[in-house]
C-alpha positions as CSV (number, residue, x, y, z in Angstrom):
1,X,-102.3,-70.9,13.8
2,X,-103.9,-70.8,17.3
3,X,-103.3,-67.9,19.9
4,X,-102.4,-69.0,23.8
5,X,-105.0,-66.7,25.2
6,X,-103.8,-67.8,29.0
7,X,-100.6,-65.4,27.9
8,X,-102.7,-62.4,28.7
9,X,-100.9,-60.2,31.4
10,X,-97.6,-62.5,31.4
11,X,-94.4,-60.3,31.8
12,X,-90.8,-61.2,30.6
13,X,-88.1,-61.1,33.2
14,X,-85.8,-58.0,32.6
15,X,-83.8,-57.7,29.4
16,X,-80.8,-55.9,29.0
17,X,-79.1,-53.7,26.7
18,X,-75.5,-51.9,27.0
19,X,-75.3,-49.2,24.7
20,X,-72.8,-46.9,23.5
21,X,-73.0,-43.5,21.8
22,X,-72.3,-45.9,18.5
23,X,-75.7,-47.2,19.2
24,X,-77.2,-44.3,19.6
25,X,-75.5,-43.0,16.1
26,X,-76.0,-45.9,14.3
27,X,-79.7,-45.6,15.4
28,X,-80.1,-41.7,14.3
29,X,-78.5,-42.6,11.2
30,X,-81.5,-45.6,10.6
31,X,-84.3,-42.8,11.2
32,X,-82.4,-40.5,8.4
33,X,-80.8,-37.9,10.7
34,X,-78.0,-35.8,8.3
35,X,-75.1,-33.7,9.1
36,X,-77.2,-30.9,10.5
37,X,-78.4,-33.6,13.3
38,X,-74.6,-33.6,14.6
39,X,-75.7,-33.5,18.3
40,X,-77.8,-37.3,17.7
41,X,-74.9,-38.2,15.7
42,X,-71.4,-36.8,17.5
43,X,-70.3,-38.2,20.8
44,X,-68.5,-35.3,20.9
45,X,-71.3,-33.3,20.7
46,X,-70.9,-29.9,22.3
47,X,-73.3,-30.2,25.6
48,X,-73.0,-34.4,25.2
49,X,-75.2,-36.6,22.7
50,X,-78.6,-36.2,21.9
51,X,-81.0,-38.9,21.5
52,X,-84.0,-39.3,19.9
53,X,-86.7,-40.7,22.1
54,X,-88.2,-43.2,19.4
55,X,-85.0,-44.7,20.3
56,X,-87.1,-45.9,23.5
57,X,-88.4,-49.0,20.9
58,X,-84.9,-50.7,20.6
59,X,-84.7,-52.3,24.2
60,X,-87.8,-53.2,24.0
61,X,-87.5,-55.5,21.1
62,X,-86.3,-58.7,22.5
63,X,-89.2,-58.8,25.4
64,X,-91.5,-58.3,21.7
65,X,-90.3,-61.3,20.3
66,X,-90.2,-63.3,23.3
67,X,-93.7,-62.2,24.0
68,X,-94.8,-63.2,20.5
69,X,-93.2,-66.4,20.8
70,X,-95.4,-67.0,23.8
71,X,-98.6,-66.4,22.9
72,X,-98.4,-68.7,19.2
73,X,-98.3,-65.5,17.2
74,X,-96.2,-66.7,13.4
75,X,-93.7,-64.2,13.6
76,X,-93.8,-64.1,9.5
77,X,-97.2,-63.2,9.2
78,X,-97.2,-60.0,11.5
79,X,-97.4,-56.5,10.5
80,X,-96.8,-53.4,12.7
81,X,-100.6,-52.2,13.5
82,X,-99.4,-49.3,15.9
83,X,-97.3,-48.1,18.5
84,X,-97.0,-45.6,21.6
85,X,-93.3,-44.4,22.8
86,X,-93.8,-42.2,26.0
87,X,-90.9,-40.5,27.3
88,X,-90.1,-39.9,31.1
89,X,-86.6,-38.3,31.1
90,X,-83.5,-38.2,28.3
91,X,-81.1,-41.0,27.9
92,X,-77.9,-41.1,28.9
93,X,-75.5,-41.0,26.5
94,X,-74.3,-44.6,27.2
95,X,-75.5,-47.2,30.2
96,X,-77.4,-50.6,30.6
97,X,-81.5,-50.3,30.2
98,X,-83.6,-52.9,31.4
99,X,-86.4,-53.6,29.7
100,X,-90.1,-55.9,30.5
101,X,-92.6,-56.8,28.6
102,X,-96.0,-57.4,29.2
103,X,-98.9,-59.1,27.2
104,X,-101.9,-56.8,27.5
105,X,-104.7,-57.9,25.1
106,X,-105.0,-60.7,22.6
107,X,-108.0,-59.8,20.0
108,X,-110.1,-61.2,17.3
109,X,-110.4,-59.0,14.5
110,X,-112.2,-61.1,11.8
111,X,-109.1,-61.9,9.7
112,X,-106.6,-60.3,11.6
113,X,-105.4,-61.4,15.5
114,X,-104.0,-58.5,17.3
115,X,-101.4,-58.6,20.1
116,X,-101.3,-55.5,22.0
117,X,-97.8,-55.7,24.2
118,X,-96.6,-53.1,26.6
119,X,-92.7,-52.5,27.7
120,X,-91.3,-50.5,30.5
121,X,-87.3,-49.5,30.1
122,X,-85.5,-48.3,33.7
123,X,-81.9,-47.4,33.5
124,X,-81.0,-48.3,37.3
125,X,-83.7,-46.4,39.4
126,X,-84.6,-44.1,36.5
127,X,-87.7,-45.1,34.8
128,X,-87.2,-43.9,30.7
129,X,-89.6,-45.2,28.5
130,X,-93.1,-46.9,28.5
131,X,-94.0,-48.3,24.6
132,X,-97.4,-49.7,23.5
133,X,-97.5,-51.9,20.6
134,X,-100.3,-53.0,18.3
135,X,-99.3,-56.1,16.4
136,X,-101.1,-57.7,13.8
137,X,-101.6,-61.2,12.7
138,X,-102.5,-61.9,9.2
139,X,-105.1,-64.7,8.9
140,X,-105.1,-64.9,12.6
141,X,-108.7,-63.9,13.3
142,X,-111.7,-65.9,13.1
143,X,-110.7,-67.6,16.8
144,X,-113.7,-66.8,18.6
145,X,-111.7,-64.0,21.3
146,X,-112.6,-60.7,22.3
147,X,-112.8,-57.7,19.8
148,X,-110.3,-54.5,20.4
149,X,-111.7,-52.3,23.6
150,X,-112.9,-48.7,22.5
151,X,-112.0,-47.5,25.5
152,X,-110.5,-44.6,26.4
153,X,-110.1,-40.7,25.4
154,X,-110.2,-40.3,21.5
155,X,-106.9,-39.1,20.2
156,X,-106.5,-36.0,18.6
157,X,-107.9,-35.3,15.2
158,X,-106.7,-33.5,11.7
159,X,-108.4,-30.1,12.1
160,X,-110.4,-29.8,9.0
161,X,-111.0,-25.9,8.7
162,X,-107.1,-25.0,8.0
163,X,-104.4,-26.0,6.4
164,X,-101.2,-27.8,8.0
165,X,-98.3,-25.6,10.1
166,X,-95.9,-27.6,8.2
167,X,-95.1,-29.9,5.5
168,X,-92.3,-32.0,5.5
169,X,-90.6,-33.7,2.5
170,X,-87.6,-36.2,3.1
171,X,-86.3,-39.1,1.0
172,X,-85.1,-42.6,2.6
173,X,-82.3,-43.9,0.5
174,X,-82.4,-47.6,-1.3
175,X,-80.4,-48.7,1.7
176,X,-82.7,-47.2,4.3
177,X,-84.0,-50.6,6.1
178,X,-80.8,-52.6,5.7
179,X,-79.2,-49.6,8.3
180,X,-82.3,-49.4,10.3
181,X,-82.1,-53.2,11.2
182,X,-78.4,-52.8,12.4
183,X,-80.5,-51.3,15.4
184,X,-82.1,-55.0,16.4
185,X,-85.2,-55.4,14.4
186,X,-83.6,-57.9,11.7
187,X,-86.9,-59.8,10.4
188,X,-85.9,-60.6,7.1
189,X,-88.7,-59.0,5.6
190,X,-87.0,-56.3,5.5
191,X,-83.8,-57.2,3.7
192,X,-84.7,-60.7,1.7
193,X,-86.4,-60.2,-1.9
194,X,-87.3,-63.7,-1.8
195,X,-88.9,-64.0,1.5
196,X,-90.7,-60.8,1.1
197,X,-92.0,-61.9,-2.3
198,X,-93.4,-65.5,-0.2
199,X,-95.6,-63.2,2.3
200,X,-97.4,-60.8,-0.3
201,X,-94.5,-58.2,-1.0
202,X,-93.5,-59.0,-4.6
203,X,-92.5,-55.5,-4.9
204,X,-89.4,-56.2,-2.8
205,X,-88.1,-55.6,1.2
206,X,-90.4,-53.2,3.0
207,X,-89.3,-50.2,5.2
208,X,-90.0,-50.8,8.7
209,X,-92.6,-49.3,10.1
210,X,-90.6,-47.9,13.2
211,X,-87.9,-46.7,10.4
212,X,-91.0,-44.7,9.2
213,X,-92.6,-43.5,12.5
214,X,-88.6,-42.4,13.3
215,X,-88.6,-40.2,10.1
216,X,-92.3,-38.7,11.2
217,X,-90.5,-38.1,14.9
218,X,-87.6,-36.0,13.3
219,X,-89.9,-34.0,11.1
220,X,-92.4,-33.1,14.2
221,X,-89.0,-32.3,16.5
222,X,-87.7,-29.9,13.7
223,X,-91.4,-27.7,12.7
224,X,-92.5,-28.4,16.3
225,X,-90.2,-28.7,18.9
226,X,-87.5,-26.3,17.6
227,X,-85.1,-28.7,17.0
228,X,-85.0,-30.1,20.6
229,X,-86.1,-33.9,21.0
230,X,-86.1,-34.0,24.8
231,X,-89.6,-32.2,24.1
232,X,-91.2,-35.1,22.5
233,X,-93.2,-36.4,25.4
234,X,-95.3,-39.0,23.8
235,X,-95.7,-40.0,20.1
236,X,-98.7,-42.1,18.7
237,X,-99.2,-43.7,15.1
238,X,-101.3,-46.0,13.0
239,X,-99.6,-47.9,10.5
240,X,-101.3,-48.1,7.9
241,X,-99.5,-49.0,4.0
242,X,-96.4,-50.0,3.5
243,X,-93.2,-47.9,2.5
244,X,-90.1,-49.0,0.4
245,X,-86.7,-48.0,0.9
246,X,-86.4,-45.0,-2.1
247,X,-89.4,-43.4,-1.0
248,X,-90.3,-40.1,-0.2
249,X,-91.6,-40.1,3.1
250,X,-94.3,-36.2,3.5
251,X,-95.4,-35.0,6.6
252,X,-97.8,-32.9,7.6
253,X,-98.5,-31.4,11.0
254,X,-101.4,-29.4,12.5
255,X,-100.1,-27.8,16.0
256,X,-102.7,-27.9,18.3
257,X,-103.7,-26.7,21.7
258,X,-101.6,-27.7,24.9
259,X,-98.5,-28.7,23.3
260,X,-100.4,-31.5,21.0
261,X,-99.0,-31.7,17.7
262,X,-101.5,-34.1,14.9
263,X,-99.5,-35.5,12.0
264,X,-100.5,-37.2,8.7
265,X,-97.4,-39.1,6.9
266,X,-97.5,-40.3,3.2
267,X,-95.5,-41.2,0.4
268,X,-94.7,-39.0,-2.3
269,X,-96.7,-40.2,-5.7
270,X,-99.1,-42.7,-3.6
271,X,-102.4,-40.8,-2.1
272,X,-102.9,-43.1,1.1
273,X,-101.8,-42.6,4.1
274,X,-98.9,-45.0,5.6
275,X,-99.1,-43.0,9.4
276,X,-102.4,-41.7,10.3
277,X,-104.4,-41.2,13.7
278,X,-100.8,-39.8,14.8
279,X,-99.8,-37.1,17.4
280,X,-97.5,-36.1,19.6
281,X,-97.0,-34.2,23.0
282,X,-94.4,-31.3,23.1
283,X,-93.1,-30.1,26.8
C-alpha cells in the first residue's frame, strides 16, 4: 500500500448525526455501564440523561473513515494506536452534532504508517468535543516520510514511590463488542471469527479499543470524579495489546496534582498493559 501524503491538513465537510437518548443508552450500555449508572441509561433520569463524554468519538467516526479512505490507508490492516477526547461542555440529551475531520500528520514508523486525524463536534453554535486519533497501519512503514514529532509537554507519569488510589476490576461479557459496534464502529474485526483469524487474530473478534478506553473512563469517573462524568475534561490513552470480549478489564489510578488523574489498564491473568501512558483531567 502507498500513503497520499498531499492528504495532510485536508478536512471533511460537516457530518451529521441525530441522536436520541436510545443512542446515548445503547452507547453506555457498549462501555459496560449497569443498573447503578441509571442517569447514562434512563431518559427519564431524574435531573435529565447523563452522558459519558467518550461518547464525543461516535460522531466523529464517519469523517475517520472518510479520512482513511483518502489518504490510501487499508482499512483492514489498522489498529487503534491512541486517542484524545476533550470535552468542552455536556451533551444534550438529544440534537444533531456536526462533526469535521482533519488529516494532521502522516508518519513513517519503520513497519508501521501512522495517521494522526483530528475531529471537532459543534451542536449548532456550541462547540462539544475535540478528539485526536493515532491510527496505525500494519506493514505501512518503510515509505520514506517523516517520523512522529516529539513535540510537546510530556504527559503525566505513574508515580513510582506509592501505591495506586484505586483499583478497579470489571468484566466485559462474551457479547461486549457485538453491543459496542451498534454505536457505529462495525469493522468486522470485531464480530467475524473468520476475518479476524485472516489479519493475525486467530484467537477470535477483538474488543475495540474505544470499548476499552470507555470501561477505563467509567472506572476513573467513579474513584475520581465522584460519580459525576461532566468532570472528565480530557482523557488520553495508548493502546497497546489487544482485549477479548470475556475479559476482565483492571484499572488502576494514581490521583495527581491539579485535578490530573494517571491510569494503567490491564487484563486480568495477562501482565501487559492494553492502556498505558493514560490520564485524565477532572474539573
Amino acid at each position: 500500500m502507498s500513503f497520499d501524503l498531499s492528504t495532510v491538513g485536508t478536512t471533511t465537510n460537516p457530518h451529521e448525526l441525530t441522536y436520541d437518548w436510545k443512542t446515548l443508552a445503547t452507547y453506555a450500555l457498549g462501555i459496560g455501564a449497569k443498573r447503578d449508572e441509571l442517569a447514562y441509561l434512563y431518559e427519564g433520569a431524574k435531573g435529565g440523561m447523563k452522558v459519558y463524554p467518550t461518547f464525543g468519538v461516535v460522531p466523529a467516526y464517519e469523517a475517520v473513515i472518510e479520512l482513511l479512505g483518502r489518504c490510501g490507508a487499508d482499512l483492514a490492516m489498522v489498529v487503534h494506536g491512541g486517542q484524545v477526547v476533550r470535552t468542552h461542555r455536556p451533551l444534550p440529551s438529544s440534537g444533531t452534532l456536526r462533526t469535521t475531520g482533519t488529516i494532521k500528520g502522516i508518519y513513517d514508523m519503520k513497519k508501521l504508517g501512522q495517521v494522526v486525524l483530528e475531529t471537532t463536534t459543534f451542536a449548532g453554535e456550541d462547540h462539544l468535543f475535540d478528539t485526536t486519533w493515532s491510527i496505525l497501519v500494519r506493514g505501512g512503514g518503510g515509505f520514506g516520510g517523516p517520523r512522529p514529532p516529539q513535540d510537546g509537554e510530556p504527559d503525566p507519569s505513574v508515580p513510582k514511590d506509592r501505591d495506586p488510589d484505586f483499583v478497579h476490576e470489571e468484566a466485559t461479557t462474551p457479547e461486549q463488542a457485538l453491543l459496542y459496534r451498534i454505536a457505529g464502529d462495525v469493522n468486522p474485526l470485531h464480530a467475524d471469527p473468520e476475518f479476524a483469524a485472516r489479519v493475525g487474530f486467530e484467537q477470535g473478534p477483538i474488543l475495540h479499543g474505544l470499548c476499552t478506553y470507555g470501561f477505563v473512563a467509567r472506572a476513573i469517573v467513579k474513584h475520581a470524579a465522584d460519580g459525576d462524568a461532566t468532570r472528565l475534561r480530557t482523557y488520553a490513552a495508548q493502546f497497546r495489546k489487544p482485549v477479548w470480549p470475556g475479559d476482565v478489564i483492571v484499572t488502576k489510578g494514581w490521583k495527581l496534582e491539579g485535578g490530573k488523574v494517571v491510569v494503567v489498564a490491564s487484563v486480568q491473568g495477562r501482565p501487559d498493559p492494553v492502556l498505558s501512558s493514560a490520564w485524565a483531567e477532572i474539573g
